[in-house]
C-alpha positions as CSV (number, residue, x, y, z in Angstrom):
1,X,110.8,178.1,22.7
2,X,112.0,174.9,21.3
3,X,111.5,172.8,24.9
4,X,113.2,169.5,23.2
5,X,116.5,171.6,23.2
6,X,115.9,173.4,26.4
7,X,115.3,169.9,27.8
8,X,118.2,168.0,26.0
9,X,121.0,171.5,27.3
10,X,119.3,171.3,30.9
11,X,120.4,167.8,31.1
12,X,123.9,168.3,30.1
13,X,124.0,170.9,32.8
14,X,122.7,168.6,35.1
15,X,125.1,166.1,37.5
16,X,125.4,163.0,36.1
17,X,124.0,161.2,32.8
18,X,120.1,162.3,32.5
19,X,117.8,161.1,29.4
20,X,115.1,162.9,27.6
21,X,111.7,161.5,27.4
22,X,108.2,163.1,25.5
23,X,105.6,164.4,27.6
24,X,101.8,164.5,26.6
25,X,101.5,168.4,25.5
26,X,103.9,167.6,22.1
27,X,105.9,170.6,21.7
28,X,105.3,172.2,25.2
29,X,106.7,169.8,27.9
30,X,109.7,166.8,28.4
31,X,110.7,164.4,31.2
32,X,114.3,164.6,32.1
33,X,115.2,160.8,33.8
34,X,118.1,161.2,36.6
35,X,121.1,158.7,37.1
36,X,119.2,157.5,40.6
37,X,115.4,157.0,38.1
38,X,114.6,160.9,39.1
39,X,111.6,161.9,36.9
40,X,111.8,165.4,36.5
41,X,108.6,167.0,34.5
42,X,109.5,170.5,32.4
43,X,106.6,172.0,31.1
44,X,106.5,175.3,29.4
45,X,103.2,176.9,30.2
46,X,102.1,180.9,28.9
47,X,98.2,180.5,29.9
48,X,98.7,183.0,32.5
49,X,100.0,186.8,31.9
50,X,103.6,186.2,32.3
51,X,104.9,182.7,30.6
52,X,107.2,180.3,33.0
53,X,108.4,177.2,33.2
54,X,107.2,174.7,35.8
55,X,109.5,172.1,36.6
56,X,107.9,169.1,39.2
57,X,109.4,166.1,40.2
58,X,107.5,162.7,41.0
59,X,108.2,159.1,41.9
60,X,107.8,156.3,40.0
61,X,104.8,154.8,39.8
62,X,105.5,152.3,41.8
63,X,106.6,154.0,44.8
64,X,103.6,156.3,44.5
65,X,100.9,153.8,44.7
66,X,102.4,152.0,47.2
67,X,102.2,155.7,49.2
68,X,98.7,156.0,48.8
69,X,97.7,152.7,49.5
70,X,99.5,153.3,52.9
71,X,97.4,156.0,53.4
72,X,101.1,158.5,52.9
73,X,100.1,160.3,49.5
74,X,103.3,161.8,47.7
75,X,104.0,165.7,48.8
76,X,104.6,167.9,46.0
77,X,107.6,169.0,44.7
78,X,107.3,172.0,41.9
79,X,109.2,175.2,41.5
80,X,108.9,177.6,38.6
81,X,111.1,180.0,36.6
82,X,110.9,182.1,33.9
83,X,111.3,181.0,30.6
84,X,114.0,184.2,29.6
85,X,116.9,181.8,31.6
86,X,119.5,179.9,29.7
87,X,119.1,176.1,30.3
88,X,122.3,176.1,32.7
89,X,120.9,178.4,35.0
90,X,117.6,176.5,35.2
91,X,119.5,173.4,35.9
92,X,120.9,175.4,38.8
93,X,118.0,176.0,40.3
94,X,116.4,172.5,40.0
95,X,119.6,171.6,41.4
96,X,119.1,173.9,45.0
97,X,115.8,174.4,44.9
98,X,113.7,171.1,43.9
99,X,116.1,168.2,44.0
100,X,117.0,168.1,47.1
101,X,114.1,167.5,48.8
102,X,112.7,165.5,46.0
103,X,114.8,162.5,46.7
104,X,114.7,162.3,50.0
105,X,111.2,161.8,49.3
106,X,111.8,159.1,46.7
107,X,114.5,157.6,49.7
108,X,112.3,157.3,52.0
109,X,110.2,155.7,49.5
110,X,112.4,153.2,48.1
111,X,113.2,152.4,52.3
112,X,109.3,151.3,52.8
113,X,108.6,149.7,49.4
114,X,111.9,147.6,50.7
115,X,110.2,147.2,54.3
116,X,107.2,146.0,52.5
117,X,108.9,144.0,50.4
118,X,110.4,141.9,53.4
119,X,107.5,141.6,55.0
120,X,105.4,140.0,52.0
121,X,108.6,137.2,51.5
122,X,108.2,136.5,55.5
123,X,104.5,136.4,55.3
124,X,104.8,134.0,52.2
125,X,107.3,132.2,53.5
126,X,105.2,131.1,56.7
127,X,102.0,130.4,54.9
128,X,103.7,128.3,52.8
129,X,104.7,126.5,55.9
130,X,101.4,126.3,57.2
131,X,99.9,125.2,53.8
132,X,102.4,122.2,53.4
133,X,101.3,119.6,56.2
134,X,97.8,120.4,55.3
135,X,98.0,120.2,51.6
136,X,96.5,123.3,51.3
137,X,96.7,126.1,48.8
138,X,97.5,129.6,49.1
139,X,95.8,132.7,48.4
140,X,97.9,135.7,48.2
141,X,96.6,139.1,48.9
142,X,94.7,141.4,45.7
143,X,95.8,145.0,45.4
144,X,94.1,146.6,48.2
145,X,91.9,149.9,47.8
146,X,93.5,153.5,48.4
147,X,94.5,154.1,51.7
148,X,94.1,150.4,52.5
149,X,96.8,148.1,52.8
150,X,96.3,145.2,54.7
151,X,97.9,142.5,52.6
152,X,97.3,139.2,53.9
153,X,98.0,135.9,52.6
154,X,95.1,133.4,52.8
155,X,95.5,129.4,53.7
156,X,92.8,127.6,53.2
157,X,92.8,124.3,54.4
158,X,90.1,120.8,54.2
159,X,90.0,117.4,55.7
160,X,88.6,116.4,59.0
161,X,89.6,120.2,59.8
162,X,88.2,122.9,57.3
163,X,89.4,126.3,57.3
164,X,91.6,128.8,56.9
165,X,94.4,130.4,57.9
166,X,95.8,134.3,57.7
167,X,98.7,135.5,57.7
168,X,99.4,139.2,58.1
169,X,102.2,140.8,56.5
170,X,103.8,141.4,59.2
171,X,103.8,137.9,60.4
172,X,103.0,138.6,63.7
173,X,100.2,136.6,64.3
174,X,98.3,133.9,62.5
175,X,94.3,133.7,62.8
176,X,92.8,130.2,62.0
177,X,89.3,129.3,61.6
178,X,87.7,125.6,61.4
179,X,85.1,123.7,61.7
180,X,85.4,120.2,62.6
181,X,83.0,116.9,63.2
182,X,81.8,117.3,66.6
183,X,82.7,113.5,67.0
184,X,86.3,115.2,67.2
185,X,85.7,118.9,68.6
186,X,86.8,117.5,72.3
187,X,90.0,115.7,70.7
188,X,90.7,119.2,69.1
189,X,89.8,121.3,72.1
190,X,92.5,118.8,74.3
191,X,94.9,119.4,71.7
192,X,94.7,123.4,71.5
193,X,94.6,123.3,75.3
194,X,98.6,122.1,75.0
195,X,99.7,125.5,73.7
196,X,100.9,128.2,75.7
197,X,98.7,131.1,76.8
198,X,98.9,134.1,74.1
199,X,100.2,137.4,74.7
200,X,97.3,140.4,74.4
201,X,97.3,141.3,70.7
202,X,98.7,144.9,70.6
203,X,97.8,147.2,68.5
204,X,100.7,148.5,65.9
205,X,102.1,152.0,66.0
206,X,101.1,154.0,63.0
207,X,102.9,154.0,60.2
208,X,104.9,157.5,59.4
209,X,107.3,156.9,57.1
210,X,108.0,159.7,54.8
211,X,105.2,162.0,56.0
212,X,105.5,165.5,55.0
């Protein structure tokens, strides 16, 4: 089967104004790009006794590692159909069978990159604030490992005070370390003492956005 064709009639069938892009098996596979950044994968596969069509759908990339780093990996979405059905009718079934669920997978995921995203500008936005009266720089966070995600931003700080400051991304709390002269630890400790009593750190609910 010509799958550039089968690709390029599927997406006329398809709602709204899809584009074609190559795959990495040449002549046996497409992407089909949605209206809403869908990334639909049609592959034409005969290394089994009967020959079909496997269609999957994935996120951006994107989305996906920031998934994984949050310790949420991407389900799958992937139905298959045989090869004998016109281009309409297999547009039909992605339709019913895979879209559906598909983006309210990539939803949910757009809803926490965005959560994420606010979070980094507040966490930026106080450790800037912290690092001007000091004259202090900021370090912001390096991608974190799979399934690790803390994402802190770093103040560090010198002076008669030397330290640093960190600032989750949530902005919740803010944990300093220093050392000082101890010519001027008592001055310090009198200082600190002027603050209010903390609250008990709690410890956040798990994240379980998107979980399927």
């Amino acid at each position: 089967m010509d799958i550039g064709e089968f690709a390029a009639a599927m997406a006329e069938a398809l709602d709204g104004t899809w584009t074609i892009e190559s795959g990495y098996h040449g002549q046996r596979d497409r992407y089909l790009i949605g209206p809403d950044s869908e990334q639909v994968h049609v592959c034409y596969s005969d290394w089994e006794k009967t020959p079909r069509l496997r269609l999957s759908a994935s996120l951006p990339a994107e989305l996906s590692t920031i998934r994984h780093r949050r310790g949420n990996p991407v389900p799958s979405h992937e139905i298959t159909v045989s090869p004998t059905k016109t281009p309409e009718k297999v547009a039909s079934e992605a339709t019913r069978r895979l879209l559906p669920a598909y983006r309210v997978t990539l939803a949910e995921s757009r809803e926490l990159k965005q959560r994420l995203d606010n979070q980094s500008a507040a966490r930026d936005r106080l450790a800037y604030a912290i690092a001007g009266p000091l004259g202090a720089t900021v370090q912001h966070p390096r991608p974190a490992a799979t399934g690790c995600d803390p994402q802190e931003a770093v103040v560090r700080y010198a002076g008669p005070l030397a330290g640093t400051a960190t600032v989750a991304r949530n902005a919740g709390r803010v944990a300093f370390t220093f050392s000082v002269a101890s010519d001027h630890a008592a001055q310090v400790a009198a200082f600190l003492a002027t603050f209010p009593a903390a609250e008990p750190a709690t410890v956040p609910a798990p994240d379980r956005t998107a979980k399927s």
